[in-house]
C-alpha positions in Angstrom: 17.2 -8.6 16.1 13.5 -9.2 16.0 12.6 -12.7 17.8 12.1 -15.7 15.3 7.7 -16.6 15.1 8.5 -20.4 16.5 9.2 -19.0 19.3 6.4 -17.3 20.2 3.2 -18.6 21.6 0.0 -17.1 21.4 -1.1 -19.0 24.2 1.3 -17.3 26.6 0.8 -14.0 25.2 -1.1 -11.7 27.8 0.2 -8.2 27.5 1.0 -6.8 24.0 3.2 -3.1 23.4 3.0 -1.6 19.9 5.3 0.7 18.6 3.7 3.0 16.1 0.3 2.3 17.3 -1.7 5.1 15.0 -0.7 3.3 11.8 -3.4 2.0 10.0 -2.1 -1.3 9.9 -1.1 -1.5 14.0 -4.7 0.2 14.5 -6.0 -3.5 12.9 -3.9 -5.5 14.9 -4.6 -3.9 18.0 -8.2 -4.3 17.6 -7.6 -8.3 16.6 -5.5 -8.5 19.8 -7.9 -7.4 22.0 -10.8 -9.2 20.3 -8.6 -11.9 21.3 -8.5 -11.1 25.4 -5.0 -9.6 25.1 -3.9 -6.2 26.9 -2.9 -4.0 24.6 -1.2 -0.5 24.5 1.1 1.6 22.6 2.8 4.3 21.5 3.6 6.8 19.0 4.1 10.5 18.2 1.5 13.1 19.6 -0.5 13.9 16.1 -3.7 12.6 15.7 -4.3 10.1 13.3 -7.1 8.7 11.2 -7.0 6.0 13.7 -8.1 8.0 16.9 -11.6 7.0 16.7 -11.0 3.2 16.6 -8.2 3.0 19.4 -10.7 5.4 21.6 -13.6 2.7 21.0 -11.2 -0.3 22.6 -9.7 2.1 24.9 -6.4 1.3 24.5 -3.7 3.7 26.3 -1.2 5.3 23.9 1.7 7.0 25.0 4.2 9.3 23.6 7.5 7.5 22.7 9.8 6.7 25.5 11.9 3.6 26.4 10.5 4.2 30.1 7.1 2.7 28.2 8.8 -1.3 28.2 8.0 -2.4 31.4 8.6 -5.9 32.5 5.1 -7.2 32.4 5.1 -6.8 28.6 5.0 -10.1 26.7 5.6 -9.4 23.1 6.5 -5.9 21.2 5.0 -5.1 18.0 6.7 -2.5 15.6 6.3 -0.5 12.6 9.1 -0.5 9.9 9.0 2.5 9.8 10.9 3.2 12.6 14.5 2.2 13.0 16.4 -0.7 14.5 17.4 1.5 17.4 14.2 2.8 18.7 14.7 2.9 22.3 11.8 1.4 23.0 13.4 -1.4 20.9 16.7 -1.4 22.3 15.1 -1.5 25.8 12.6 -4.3 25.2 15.5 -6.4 23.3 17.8 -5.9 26.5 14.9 -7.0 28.9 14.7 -10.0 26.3 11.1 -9.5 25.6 10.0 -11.0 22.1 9.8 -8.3 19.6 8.4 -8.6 15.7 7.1 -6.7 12.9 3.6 -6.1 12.4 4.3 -8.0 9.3 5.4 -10.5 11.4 2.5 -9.8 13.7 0.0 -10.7 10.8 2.0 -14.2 10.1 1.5 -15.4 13.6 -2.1 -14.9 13.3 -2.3 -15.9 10.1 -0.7 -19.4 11.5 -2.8 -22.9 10.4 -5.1 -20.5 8.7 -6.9 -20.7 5.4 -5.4 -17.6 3.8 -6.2 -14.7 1.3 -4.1 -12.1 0.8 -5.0 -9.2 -1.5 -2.3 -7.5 -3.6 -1.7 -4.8 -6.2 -0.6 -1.1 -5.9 -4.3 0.3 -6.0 -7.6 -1.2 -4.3 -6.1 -3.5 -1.9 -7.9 -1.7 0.7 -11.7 -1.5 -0.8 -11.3 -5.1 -2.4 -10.3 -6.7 1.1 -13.0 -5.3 2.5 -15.7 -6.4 0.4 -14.5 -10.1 0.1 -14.6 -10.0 4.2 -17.8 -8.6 4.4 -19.5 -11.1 2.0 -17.6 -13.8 4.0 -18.5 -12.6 7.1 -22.2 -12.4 5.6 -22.4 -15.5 4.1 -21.4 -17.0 7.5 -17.6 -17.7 7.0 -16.7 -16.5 10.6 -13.4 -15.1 8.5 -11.0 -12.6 10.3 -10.2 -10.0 8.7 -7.3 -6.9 8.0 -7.6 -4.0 5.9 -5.4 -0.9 6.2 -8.6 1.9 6.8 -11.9 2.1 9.1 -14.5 0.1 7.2 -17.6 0.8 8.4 -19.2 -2.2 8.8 -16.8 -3.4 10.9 -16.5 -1.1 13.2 -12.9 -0.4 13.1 -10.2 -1.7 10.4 -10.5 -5.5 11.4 -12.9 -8.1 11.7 -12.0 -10.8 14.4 -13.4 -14.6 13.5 -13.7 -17.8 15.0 -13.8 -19.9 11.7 -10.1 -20.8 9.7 -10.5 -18.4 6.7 -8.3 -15.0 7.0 -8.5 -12.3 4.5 -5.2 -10.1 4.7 -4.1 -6.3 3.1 -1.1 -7.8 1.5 1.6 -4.4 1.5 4.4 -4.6 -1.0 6.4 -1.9 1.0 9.5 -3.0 2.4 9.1 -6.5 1.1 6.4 -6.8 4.0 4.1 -9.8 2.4 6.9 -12.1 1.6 6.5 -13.1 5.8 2.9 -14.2 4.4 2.4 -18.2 2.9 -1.6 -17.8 1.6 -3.5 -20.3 0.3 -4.8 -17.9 -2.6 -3.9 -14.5 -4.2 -5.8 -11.4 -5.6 -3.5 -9.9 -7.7 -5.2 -6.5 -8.6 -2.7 -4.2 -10.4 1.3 -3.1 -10.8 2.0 0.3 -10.8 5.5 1.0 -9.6 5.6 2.5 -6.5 7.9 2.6 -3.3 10.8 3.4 -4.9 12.5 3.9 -1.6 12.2 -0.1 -1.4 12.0 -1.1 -4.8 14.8 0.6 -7.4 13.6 -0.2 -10.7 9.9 -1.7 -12.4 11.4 -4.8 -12.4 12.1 -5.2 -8.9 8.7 -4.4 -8.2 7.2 -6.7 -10.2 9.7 -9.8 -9.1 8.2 -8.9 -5.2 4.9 -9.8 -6.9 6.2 -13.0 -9.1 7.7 -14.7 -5.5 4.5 -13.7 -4.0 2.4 -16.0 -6.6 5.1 -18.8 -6.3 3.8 -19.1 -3.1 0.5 -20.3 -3.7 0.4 -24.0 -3.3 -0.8 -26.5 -5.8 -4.5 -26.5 -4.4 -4.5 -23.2 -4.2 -5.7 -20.3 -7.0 -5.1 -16.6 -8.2 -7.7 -14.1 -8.9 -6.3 -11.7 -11.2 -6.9 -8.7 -13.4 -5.4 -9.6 -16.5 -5.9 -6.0 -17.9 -2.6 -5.2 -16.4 1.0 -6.1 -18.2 2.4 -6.7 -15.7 0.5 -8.9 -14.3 0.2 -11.3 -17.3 4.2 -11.2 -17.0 3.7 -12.6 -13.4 1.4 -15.5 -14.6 3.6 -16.6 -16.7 6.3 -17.5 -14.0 3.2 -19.9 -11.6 1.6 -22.9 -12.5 -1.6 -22.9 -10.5 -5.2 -22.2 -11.2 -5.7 -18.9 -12.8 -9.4 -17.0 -12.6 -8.9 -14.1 -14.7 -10.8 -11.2 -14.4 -11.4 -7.5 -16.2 -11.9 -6.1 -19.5 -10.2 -7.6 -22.2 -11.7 -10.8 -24.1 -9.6 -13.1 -22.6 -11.1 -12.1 -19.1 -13.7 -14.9 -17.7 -15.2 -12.6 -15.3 -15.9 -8.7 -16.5 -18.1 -5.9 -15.1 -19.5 -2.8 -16.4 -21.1 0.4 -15.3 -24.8 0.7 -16.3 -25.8 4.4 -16.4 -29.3 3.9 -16.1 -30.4 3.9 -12.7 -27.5 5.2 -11.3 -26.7 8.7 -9.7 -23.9 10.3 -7.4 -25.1 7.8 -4.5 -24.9 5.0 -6.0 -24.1 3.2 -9.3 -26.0 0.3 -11.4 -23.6 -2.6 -12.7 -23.5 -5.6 -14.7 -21.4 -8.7 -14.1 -20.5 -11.3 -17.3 -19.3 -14.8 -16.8 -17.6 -16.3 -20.1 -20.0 -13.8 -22.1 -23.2 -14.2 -20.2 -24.3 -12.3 -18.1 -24.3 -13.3 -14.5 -25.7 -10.8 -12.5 -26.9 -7.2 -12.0 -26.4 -5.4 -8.8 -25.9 -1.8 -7.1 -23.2 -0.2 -5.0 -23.1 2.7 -3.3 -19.3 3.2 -4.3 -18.2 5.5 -7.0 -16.3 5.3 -9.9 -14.8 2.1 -12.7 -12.4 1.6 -10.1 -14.5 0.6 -7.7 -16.1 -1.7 -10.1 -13.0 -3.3 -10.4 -12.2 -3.9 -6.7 -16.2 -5.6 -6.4 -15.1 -7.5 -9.3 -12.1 -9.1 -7.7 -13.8 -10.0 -4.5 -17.3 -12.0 -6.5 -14.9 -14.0 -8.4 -13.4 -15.2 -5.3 -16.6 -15.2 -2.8 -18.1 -17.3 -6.1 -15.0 -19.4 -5.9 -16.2 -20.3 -2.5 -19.4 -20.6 -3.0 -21.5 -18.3 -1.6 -24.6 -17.5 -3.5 -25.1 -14.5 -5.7 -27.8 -13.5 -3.8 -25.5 -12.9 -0.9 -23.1 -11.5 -2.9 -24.8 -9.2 -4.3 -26.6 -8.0 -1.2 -23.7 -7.6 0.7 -22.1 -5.7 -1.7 -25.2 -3.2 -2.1 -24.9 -2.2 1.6 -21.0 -2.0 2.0 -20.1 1.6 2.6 -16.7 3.0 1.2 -13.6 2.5 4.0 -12.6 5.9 5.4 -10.2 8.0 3.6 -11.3 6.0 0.4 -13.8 8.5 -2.1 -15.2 9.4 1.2 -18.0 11.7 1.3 -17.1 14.5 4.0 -20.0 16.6 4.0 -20.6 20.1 3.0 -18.8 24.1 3.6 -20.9 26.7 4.9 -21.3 28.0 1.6 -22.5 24.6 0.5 -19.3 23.3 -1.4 -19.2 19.3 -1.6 -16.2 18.1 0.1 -14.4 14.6 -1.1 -11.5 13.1 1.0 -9.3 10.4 -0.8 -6.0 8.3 0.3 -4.9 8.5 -3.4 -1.3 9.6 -3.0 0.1 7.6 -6.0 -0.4 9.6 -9.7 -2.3 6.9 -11.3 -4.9 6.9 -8.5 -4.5 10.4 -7.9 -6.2 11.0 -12.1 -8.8 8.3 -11.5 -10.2 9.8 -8.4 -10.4 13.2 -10.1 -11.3 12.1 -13.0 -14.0 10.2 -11.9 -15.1 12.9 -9.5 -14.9 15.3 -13.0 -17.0 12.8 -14.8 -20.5 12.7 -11.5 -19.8 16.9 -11.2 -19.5 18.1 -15.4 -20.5 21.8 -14.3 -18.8 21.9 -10.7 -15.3 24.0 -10.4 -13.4 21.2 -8.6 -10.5 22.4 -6.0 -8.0 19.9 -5.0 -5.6 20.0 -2.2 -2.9 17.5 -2.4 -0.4 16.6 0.0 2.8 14.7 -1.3 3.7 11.7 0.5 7.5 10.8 0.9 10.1 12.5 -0.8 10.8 9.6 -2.8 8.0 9.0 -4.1 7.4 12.8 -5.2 11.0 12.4 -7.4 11.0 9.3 -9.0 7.2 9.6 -10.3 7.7 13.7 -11.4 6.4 13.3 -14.4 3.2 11.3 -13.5 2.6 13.6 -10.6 2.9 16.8 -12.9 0.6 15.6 -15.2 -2.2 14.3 -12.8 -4.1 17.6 -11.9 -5.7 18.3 -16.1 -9.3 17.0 -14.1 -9.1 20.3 -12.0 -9.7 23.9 -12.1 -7.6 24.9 -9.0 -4.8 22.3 -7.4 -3.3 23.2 -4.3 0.5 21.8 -2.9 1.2 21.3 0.6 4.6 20.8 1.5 5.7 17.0 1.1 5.1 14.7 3.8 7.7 12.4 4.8 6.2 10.5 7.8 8.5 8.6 9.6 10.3 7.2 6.6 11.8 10.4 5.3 13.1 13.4 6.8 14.1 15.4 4.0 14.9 15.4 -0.3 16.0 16.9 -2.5 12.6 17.3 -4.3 10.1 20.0 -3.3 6.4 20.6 -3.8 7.8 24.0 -5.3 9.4 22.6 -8.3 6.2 20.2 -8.2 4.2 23.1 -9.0 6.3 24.8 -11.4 6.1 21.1 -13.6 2.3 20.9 -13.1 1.3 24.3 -14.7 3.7 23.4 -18.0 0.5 20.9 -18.4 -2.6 22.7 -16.8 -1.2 26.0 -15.5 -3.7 25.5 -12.5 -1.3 24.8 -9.0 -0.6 27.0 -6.0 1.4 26.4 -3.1 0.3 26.6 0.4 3.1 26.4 3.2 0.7 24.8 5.5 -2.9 24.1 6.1 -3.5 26.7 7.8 -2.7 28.7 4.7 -5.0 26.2 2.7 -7.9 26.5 5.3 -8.0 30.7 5.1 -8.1 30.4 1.2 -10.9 27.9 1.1 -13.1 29.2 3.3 -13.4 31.9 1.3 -13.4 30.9 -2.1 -15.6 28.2 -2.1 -19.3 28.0 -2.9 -22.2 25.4 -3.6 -20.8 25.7 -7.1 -17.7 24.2 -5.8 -16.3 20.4 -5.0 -13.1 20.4 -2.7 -10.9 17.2 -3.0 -8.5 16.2 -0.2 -5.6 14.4 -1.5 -2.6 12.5 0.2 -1.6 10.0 2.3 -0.4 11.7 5.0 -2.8 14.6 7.6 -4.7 16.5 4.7 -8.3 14.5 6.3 -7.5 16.8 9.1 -7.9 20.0 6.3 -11.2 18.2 5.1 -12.8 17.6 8.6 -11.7 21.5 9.2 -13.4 22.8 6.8 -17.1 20.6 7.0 -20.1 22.5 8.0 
């Protein structure tokens, strides 16, 4: 069983082991710990991840998996949940009686005597953390901060502060955020997802309801009260609500403002109660990203910092990696897009946004399924997401480590989508995908990445 937080002390921690170090989210923690003055190593399986870059920088040593890897001089053991109870790196660590936890976990110790904010929601946790931290960080907050993807302006996927303010990813999956106690909430968006964790809608949107009831009296929620389901989990807190979004009933809302903007950058305006507040620029794409600044001014103006700040900062913040990121270019000159979208509602906003800034481009997508669970219980959506595109390409489903096999495949995927758009082809690996591209793609063309598993790896193959 993992070790119990109140018995674990920072102070005594010197040498730190993570299991499943190339995650996203043990990438983060890694860099925090050694920010910190902790040693830090790992391990994981011998792919390269999106991580690589960052774990290079810090020049942590990653092994492949073996329990020959827990040593004695290891203090504390990090793991993934993604990997089993009986890991035998786990079962080795757990019978030399070294301390072992979660990264949830991981992210609660830190997160210890701290002014919290967590940021939750199916889509946009991600970009949204990452803008509130930058403005902090800009407007002098000292915050520390955890996203789940490479921001640029951090240098890696997590800022390390000195000051009591910590801005936290809060993941759903696995009923990982219910280890968190933050002072406030964004609560962006429910769309059901995980159904490996979560069985019906209504489970998913209880994990969110006990998440709220966790904000203390002095405490507040930021949320987007365009969604349903979000107005059925303010109706279960009693704390300070600061709505956001479209609808009247929203205090804050934003809006696109064509003039002035182009496929770098957009205009946009900001209303407070009717009036508007401000006008600024971002170089991220697309209403959704409107959204996600939205949700980090109305808290950043919750703390005060001046809209001049705010609106700076969020001018020079540069999309997080794998998020509407601009790859470069083919030889031939076709555009290449990579996205993390691997959900179907994000999946038809990122192409539909990308149809809307290219009218008169042919737009190929290559998407790679992620989980096999997923891929079943949302069929439908996912058969009906590719109408934005002329050409969709399957890769076989990607389990990860939390699924070896299903009983759904990209196959019968396929088959559903052309019933709506008669536009999908499979490809049985990327290698497959990478021969057909590089020959049928022009400067006419924009290529779209999709997935949450390797297909950056197709993207990066294929750049000029």
């Amino acid at each position: 069983m993992k070790t119990e937080l109140n018995k674990i002390d920072l102070n005594n921690i010197n040498s730190v082991w993570l299991i499943g170090i190339k995650g996203t989210g043990m990438a983060a923690i890694a860099q925090v710990f050694v920010r910190l003055g902790k040693q830090v190593a790992g391990s994981d399986v011998d792919e390269d991840f999106f991580t690589k870059e960052i774990l290079d920088d810090l020049q942590i040593s990653v092994n492949n998996f073996s329990a020959d890897n827990i040593t004695d001089n290891i203090d504390l053991v990090i793991y993934s949940v993604a990997y089993p109870e009986d890991h035998p790196e786990l079962v080795v660590a757990r019978n030399k009686n070294i301390p072992t936890i979660t990264l949830t976990d991981g992210h609660a110790l830190l997160m210890k005597n701290k002014k919290s904010i967590a940021v939750a929601g199916t889509h946009g946790k991600t970009t949204t953390t990452a803008i509130l931290g930058y403005i902090m960080q800009q407007a002098d907050f000292d915050p520390t901060v955890l996203v789940g993807a490479p921001i640029p302006q951090f240098n890696g996927s997590a800022l390390v502060g000195g000051s009591e303010y910590f801005v936290i990813e809060a993941c759903e999956y696995k009923h990982k955020f219910q280890q968190y106690s933050p002072m406030s909430l964004i609560l962006h968006n429910i769309d059901y997802d995980h159904p490996d964790t979560f069985s019906t809608i209504e489970e998913y949107v209880d994990e969110f309801i006990m998440l709220a009831q966790k904000i203390p009296s002095f405490g507040f929620i930021a949320a987007n009260v365009d969604d349903s389901n979000i107005q059925k989990v303010l109706s279960r807190v009693n704390v300070e609500i600061i709505p956001y979004g479209t609808v009247p009933s929203a205090e804050w809302r934003i809006e696109h403002d064509p003039e002035g903007s182009s496929i770098k950058s957009q205009n946009f305006s900001i209303f407070h109660r009717g009036n508007l507040w401000a006008k600024g620029n971002t170089q991220l794409q697309g209403n959704f990203n409107l959204t996600n600044i939205l949700a980090a001014v109305v808290v950043a103006v919750k703390f005060n910092i001046s809209q001049d700040i705010i609106l700076k900062s969020i001018k020079r913040f540069r999309s997080p990696k794998r998020r509407f990121e601009y790859i470069g270019e083919t030889e031939k000159g076709a555009i290449i897009i990579d996205d993390f979208a691997h959900h179907p509602t994000a999946i038809q906003v990122t192409l539909r946004t990308i149809r809307d800034m290219y009218p008169n481009k042919k737009i190929t997508t290559v998407f790679h399924p992620h989980t096999f669970s997923r891929t079943a219980s949302l069929f439908n959506d996912f058969a009906q997401s590719f109408r934005d595109v002329d050409r969709a390409i399957i890769l076989d489903i990607y389990g990860s480590a939390r699924e070896e096999h299903g009983g759904t495949s990209s196959e019968q995927l396929i088959e559903a989508i052309n019933k709506f758009s008669n536009n999908a082809n499979y490809a049985s690996s990327q290698d497959e995908a990478y021969s057909f591209l590089e020959n049928n793609l022009d400067e006419d063309d924009i290529l779209v990445t999709l997935g949450a598993g390797d297909v950056w790896k197709l993207a990066e193959r294929l750049k000029k």
